[in-house]
C-alpha positions as CSV (number, residue, x, y, z in Angstrom):
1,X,-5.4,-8.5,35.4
2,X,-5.1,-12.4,35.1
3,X,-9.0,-12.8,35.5
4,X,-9.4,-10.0,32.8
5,X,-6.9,-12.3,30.8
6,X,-8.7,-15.8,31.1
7,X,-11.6,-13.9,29.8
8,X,-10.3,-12.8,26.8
9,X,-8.5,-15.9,26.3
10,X,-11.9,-17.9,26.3
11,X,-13.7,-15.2,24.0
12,X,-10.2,-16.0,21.7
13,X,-10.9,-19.2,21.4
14,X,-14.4,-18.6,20.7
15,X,-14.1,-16.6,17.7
16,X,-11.4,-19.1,16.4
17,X,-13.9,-21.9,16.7
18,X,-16.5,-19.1,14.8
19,X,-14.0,-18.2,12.4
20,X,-13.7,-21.7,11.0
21,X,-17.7,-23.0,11.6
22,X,-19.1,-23.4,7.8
23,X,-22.3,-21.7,8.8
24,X,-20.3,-18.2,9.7
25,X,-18.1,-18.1,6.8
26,X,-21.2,-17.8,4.8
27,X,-22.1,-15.2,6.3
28,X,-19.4,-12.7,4.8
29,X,-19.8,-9.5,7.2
30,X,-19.9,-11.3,10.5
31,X,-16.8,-13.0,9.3
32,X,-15.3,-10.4,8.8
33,X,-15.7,-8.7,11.8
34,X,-15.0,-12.2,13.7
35,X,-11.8,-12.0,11.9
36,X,-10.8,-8.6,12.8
37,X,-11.9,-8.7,16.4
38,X,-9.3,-12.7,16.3
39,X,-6.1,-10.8,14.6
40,X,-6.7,-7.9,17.2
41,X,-6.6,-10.1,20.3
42,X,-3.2,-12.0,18.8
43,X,-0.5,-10.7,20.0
44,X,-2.2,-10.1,24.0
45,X,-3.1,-13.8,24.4
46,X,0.4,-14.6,22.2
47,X,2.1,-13.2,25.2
48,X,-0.6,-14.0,28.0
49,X,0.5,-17.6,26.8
50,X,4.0,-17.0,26.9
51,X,3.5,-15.8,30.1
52,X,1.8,-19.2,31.8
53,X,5.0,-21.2,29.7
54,X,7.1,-18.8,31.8
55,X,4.9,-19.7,34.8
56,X,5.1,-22.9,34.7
57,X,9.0,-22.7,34.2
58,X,9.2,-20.8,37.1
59,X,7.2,-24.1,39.0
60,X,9.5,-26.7,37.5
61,X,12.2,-25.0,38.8
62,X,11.3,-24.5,42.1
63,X,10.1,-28.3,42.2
64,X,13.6,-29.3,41.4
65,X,15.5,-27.2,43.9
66,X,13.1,-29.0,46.7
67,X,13.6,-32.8,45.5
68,X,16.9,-33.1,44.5
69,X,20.2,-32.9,46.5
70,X,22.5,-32.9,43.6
71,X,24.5,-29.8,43.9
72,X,25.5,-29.4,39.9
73,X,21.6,-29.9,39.0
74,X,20.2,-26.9,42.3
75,X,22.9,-25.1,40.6
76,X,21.0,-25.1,37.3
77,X,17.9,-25.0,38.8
78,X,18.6,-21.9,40.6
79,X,20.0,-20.2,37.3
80,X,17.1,-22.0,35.6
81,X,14.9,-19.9,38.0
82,X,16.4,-16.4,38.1
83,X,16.6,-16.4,34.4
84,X,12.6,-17.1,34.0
85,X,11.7,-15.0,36.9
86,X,13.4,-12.1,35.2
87,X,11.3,-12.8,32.1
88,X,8.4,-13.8,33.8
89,X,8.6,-9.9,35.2
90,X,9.8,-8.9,31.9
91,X,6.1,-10.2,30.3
92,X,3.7,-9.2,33.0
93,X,5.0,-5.5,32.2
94,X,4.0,-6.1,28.6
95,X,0.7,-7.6,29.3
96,X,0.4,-4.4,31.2
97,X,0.7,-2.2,28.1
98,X,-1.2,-4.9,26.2
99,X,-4.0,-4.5,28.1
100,X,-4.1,-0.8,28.1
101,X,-7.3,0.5,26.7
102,X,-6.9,1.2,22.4
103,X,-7.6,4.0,20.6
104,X,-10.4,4.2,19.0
105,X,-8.8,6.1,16.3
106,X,-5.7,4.3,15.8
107,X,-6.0,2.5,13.1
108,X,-7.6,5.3,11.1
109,X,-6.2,7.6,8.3
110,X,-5.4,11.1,9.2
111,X,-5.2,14.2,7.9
112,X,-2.5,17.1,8.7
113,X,-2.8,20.9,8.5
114,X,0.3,22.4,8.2
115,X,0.0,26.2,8.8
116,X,3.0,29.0,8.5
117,X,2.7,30.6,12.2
118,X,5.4,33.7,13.5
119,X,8.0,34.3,10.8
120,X,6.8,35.2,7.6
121,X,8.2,33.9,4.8
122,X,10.7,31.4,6.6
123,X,7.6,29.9,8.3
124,X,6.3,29.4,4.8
125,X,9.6,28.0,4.0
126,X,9.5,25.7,6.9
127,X,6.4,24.6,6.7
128,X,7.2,23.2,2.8
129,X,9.8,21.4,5.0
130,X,7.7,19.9,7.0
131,X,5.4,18.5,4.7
132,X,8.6,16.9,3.1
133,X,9.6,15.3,6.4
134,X,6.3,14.4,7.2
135,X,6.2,12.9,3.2
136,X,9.5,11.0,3.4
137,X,8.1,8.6,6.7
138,X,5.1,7.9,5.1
139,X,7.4,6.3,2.0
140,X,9.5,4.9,5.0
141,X,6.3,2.9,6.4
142,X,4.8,2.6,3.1
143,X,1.7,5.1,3.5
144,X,0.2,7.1,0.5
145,X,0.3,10.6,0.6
146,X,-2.4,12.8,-1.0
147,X,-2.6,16.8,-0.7
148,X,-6.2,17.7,-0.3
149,X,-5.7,21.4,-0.5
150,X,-2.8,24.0,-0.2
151,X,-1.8,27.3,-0.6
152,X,1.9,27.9,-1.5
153,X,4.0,31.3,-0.7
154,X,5.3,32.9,-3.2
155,X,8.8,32.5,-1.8
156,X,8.1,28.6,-1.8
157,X,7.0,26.4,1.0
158,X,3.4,26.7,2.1
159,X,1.3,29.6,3.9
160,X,-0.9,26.2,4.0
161,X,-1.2,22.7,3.0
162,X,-3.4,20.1,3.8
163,X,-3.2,16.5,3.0
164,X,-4.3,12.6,3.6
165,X,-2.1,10.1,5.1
166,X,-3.5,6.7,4.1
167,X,-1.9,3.0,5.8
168,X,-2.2,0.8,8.6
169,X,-1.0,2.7,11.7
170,X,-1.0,6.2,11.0
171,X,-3.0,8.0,13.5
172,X,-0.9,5.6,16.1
173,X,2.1,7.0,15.3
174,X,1.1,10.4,13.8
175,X,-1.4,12.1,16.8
176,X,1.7,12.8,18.5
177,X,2.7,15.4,16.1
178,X,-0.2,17.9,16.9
179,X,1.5,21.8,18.1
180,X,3.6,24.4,17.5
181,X,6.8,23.5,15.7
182,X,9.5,25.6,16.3
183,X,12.5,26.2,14.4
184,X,15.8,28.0,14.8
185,X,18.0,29.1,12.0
186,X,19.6,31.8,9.6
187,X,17.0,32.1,6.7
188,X,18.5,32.2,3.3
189,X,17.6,36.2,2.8
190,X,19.6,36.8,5.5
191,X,22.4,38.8,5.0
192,X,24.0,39.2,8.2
193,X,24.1,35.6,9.6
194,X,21.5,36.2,12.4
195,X,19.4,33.7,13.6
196,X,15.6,33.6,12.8
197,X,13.0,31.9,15.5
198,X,9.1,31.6,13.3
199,X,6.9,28.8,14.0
200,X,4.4,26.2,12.3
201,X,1.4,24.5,13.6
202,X,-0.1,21.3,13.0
203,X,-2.9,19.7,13.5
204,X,-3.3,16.0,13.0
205,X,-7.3,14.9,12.7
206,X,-8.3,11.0,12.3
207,X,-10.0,10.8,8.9
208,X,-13.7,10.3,9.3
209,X,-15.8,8.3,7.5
210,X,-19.7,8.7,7.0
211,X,-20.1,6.9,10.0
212,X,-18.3,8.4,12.3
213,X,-19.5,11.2,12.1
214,X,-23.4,12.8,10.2
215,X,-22.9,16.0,8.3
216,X,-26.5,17.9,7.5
217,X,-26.1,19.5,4.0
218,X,-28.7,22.2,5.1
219,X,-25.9,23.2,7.1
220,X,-23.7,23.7,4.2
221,X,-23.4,27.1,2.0
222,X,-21.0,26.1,-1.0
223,X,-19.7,29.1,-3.2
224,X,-17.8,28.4,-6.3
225,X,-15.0,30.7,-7.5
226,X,-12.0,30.3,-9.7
227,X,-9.2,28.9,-8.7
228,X,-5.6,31.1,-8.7
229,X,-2.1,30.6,-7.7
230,X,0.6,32.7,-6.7
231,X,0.3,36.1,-7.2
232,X,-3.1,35.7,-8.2
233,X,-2.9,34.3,-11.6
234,X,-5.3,32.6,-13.0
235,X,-4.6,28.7,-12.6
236,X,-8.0,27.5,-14.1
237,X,-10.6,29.5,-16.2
238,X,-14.1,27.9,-14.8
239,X,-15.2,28.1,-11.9
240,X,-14.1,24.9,-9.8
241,X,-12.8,25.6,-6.4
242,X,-14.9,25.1,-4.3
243,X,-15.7,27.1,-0.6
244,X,-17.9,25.5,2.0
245,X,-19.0,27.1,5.0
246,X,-20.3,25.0,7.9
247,X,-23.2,27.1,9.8
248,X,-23.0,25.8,13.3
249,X,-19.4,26.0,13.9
250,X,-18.2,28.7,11.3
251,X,-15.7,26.3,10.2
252,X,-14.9,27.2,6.4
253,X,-12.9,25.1,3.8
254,X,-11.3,26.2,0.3
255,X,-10.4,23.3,-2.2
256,X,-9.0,24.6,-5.4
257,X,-6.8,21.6,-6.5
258,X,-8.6,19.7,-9.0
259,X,-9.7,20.7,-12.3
260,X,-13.0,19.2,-11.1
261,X,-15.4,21.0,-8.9
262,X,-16.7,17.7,-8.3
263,X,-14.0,16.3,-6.7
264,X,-13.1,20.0,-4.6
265,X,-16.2,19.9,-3.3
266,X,-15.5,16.1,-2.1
267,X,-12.2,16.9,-0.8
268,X,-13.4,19.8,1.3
269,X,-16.6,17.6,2.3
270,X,-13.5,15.0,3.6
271,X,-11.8,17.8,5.6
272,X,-14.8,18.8,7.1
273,X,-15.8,15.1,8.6
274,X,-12.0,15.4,10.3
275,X,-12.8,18.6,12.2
276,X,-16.2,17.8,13.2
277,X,-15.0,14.6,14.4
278,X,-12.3,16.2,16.0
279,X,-14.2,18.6,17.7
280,X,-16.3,16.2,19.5
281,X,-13.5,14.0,20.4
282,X,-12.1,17.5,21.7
283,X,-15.6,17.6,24.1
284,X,-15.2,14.2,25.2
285,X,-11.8,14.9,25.9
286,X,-12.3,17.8,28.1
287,X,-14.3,15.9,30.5
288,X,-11.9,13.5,31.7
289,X,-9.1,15.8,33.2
290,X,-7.0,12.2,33.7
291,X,-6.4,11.4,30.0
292,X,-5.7,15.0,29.5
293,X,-2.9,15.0,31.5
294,X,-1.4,11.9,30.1
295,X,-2.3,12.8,26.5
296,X,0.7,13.6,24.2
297,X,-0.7,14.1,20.6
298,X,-4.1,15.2,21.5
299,X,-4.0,18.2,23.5
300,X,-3.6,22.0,23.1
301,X,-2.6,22.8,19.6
302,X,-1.0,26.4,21.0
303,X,1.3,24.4,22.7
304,X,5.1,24.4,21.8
305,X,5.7,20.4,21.2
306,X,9.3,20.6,19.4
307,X,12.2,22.8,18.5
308,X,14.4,22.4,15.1
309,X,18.0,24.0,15.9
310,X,19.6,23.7,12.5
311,X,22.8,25.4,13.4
312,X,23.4,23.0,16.3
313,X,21.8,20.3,13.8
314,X,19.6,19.3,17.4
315,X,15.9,18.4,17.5
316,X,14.2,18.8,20.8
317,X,10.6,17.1,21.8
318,X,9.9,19.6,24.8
319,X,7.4,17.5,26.4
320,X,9.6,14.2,26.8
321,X,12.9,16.3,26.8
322,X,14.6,14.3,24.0
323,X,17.1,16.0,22.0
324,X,19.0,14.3,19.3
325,X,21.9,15.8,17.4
326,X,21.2,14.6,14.1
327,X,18.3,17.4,12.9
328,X,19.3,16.6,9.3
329,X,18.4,12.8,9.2
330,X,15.2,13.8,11.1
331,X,14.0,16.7,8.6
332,X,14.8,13.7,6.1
333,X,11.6,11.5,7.3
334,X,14.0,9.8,10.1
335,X,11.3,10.1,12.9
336,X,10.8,6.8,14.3
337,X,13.0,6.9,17.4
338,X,11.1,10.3,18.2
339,X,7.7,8.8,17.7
340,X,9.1,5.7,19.5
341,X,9.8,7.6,22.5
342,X,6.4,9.3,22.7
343,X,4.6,6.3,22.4
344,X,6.5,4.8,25.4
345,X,5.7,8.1,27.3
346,X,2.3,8.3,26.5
347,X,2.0,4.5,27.6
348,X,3.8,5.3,31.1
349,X,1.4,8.2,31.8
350,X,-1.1,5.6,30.6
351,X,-0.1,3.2,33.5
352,X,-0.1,5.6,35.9
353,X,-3.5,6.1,35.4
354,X,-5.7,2.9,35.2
355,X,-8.5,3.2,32.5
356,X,-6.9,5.8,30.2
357,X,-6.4,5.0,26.5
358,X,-2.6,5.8,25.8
């Protein structure tokens, strides 16, 4: 690990040297990229460094226990040394995680289908209330939040709903949120008080950019209709929504949002990208049987991940068997000590198996 660490120390230093040579800055794009790659190595060799401080401390101290005989300074030495041994332990498990492999993908947008599952019309409901959730954290870390395409019951809440999550981190913290959510209450057309199981999936997809990933527009059959809302009224009289139906994997998209066909055909064009990239991060997945195991947001999407128990106001995270009994602060966008928790899961697993991104 320390060799590993001296390495990218030195190419550190390198790029801050870069960084600062007249000739690079002129040369905008590698700049740029020398900048990004320097910010991203930070805060590993701001702790590497901490680390050979700590080191060193650790050296002094020892030093001072074998040359003096003073009792009242050995005593200091030796609390000296406990103190920076704990801390020196304390790093090295950090650096650890540091070093871990990245995601690729973390750093990316995302977009999230949210899809009424078992349970009707209280599914529908409870998918409207997860979007909400899901809407309130992203004002919490300061993400925008743009609905790309939805369908909404006629009770209220969604059949469907799919939107953009735009800011630094979100696929970090967001991956973990792909499954079956499950929740538990008495539905408000209930008349008898009984309690009502129905489900939701999500599906949380790294936004893909025209790089990532190539899509042949021979592949494409788009078929314009006219948009309608619930109940089937008319909601626009041209024809702008906008269906597109990818060939080789069957994969069809509706966009009937915007007034402008234009900008329903781009949305759906934006959706596709996310589930062609997904799928082939879904293949590369499959092959390494290791990350699957340790993987917490990206795996089986039939999976039950989480349980909402409104009556017992408890939330439940099935896979890291964290319940917390405040379900109403949760619902509300409170989701960080959750998401917290999975990430320091995922990172275990991670550890456990050398060479898996966490």
């Amino acid at each position: 690990m320390f060799e590993s660490l001296m390495e990218v120390e030195a190419r550190f230093e390198d790029l801050a040297r870069l960084i600062s040579d007249p000739g690079v800055i002129g040369d905008q794009s590698s700049w740029k990229s020398y900048m990004k790659e320097h910010a991203s190595l930070a805060p590993l060799i701001e702790k590497y460094r901490e680390y050979k401080t700590s080191e060193n401390g650790v050296a002094e101290a020892k030093e001072l226990l074998e040359q003096t005989n003073d009792e009242e300074l050995r005593q200091l030495a030796k609390e000296e040394l406990k103190e920076t041994q704990e801390r020196l332990a304390l790093l090295e498990e950090e650096l650890k995680v540091l070093l871990l492999p990245k995601d690729p993908n973390d750093d990316k947008n995302v977009i999230v289908e949210i899809r009424g599952g078992a349970g009707g019309d209280e599914a529908a409901l409870f998918a409207g209330d997860l979007y909400r959730m899901f809407s309130k954290y992203a004002e919490t870390r300061r993400w925008k939040t743009e609905i790309l395409s939805m369908n909404e019951a006629d009770v209220g809440g969604f059949k469907e709903v799919v939107f953009l999550m735009q800011g630094k981190g979100a696929y970090s913290r967001l991956k973990y949120e792909s499954g079956v959510h499950r929740v538990q209450r008495i539905p408000v057309t209930e008349s008898s008080g009984r309690i009502h199981t129905s489900t939701v999936t999500v599906a949380v997809l790294p936004e893909a950019e025209e790089v990532d990933v190539e899509v042949n527009m021979n592949d494409i059959r788009v078929d314009v209709f006219r948009s309608s809302g619930n109940g089937g009224q008319s909601v626009n009289t041209t024809d702008s929504a906008v269906r597109i139906t990818h060939a080789p994997t069957g994969i069809v998209i509706s966009c009937q949002d915007e007034k402008s066909q234009l900008k329903n055909k781009d949305k759906a064009l934006r959706i596709l990208r996310a589930k062609l990239y997904d799928l082939e991060q879904e293949k590369q997945r499959s092959q390494l049987s290791a990350e699957r195991k340790s993987q917490v947001g990206s795996g089986d999407r039939s999976e039950r991940i989480r349980t909402y128990n409104f009556p017992q106001n408890r939330v439940t995270d099935h896979r890291i068997n964290l319940s917390l009994h405040r379900l109403d602060s949760v619902i509300n966008g409170d989701l960080d000590e959750i998401m917290d928790a999975l990430v320091t899961w995922s990172q275990t697993e991670s550890l456990k198996s050398p060479g898996v991104a966490s």
